[in-house]
C-alpha positions in Angstrom: 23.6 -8.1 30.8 22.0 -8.0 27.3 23.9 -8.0 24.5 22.8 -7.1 20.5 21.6 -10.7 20.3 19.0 -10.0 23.1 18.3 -6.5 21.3 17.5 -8.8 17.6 15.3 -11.3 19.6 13.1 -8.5 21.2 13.0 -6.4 18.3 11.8 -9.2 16.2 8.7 -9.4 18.4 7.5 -6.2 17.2 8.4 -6.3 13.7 11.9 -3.9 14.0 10.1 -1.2 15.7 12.2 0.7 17.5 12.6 4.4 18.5 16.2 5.9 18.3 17.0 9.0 19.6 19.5 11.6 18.5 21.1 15.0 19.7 20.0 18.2 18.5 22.5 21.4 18.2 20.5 22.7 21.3 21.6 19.8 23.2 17.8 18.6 23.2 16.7 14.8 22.3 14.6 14.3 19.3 13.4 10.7 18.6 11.4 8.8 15.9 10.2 5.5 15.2 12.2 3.2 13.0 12.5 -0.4 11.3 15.9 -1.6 12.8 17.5 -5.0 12.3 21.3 -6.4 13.7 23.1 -7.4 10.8 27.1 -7.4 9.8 29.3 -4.4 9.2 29.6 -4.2 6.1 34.0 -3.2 7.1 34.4 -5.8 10.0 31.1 -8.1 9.7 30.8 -7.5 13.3 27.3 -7.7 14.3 25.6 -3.6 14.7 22.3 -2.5 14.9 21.4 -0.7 11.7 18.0 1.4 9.7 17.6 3.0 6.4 16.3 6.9 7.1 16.5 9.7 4.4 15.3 13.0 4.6 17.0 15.8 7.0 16.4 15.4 10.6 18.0 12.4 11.9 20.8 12.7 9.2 21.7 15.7 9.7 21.9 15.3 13.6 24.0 12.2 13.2 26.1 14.0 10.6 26.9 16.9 13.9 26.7 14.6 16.7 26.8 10.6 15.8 25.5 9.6 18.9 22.5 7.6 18.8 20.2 5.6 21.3 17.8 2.9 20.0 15.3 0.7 22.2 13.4 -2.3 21.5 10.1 -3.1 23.7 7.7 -5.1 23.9 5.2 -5.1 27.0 7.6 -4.5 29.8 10.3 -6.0 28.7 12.4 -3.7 27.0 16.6 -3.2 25.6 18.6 -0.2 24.6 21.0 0.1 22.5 23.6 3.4 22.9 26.6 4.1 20.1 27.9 6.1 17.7 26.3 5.8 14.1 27.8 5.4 10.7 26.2 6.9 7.7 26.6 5.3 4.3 24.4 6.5 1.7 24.5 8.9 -1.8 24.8 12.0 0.5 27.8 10.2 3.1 29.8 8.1 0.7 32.4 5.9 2.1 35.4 5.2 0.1 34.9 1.1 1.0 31.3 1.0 -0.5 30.6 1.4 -3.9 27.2 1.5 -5.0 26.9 -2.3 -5.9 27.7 -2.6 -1.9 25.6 0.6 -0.7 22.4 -1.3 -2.9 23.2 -4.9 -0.9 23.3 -3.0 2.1 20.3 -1.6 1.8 18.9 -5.0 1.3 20.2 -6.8 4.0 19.3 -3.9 6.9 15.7 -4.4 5.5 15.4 -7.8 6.0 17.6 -7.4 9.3 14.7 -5.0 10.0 11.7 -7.9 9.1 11.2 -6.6 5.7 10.3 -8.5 2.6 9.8 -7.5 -0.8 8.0 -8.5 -4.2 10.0 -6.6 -6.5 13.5 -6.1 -5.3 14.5 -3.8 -8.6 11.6 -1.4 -7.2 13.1 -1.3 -3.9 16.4 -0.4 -5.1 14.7 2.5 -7.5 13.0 3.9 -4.3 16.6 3.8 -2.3 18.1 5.9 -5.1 15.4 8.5 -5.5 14.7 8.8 -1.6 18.7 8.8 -1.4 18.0 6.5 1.5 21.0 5.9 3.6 22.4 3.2 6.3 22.4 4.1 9.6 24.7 1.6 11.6 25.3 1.6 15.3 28.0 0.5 16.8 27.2 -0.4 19.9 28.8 1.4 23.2 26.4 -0.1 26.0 23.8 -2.3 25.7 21.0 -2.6 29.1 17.7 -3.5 29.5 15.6 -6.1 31.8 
């Protein structure tokens, strides 16, 4: 049976491209393409699959409904991740994660996600304006071939 580690390997493959799926209010899927990494809780360092998102779709329906699905593919070969998401970000503050921590977090789900960076103080700037937030999953099942 796969496991998170088998997730990280495939995703890798295909530079953390992966398309999660939430709930709608009308009980409908809506999905999107993300960069998602595995990387440590940042309450328990136990591993979860996490992205940075902002804007109001995905957001919101995690907000409502914080079931998520996220799969990894590449050619055939193929792992899903299902759970219930987090959200830690300017808009869904968490009383264990000041900003120093939200900034680092930020960070380290990009490069989770295969991101690099020239200019890490730009990067952070962007976060802020965009009022980018982590999205972490903690997994519930995890299949795939």
């Amino acid at each position: 049976m796969p496991d998170l580690d088998a997730f990280a390997e495939l995703s890798r493959k295909v530079n953390g491209l992966v398309v999660v799926s939430t709930l709608r209010a009308d009980a409908t899927i809506q999905s999107s393409l993300v960069n998602a990494g595995v990387t440590a809780s940042p309450f328990d360092d136990q591993p979860v699959l996490a992205f940075v998102t902002y804007g109001q779709v995905k957001l919101a329906h995690l907000r409502a409904r914080p079931q998520i699905t996220a799969t990894a593919r590449d050619g055939w070969r193929w792992c899903t991740v299902e759970g219930h998401a987090a959200l830690i970000g300017p808009d869904d503050p968490h009383r264990d994660v000041n900003d120093e921590r939200l900034r680092l977090l930020l960070r380290e789900i990009f490069v989770a996600a295969g991101g690099s960076h020239d200019n890490w103080d730009e990067y952070d700037r962007t976060m802020i304006e965009q009022r980018r937030a982590a999205v972490l999953i903690t997994p519930s099942r995890v299949y795939g071939n």
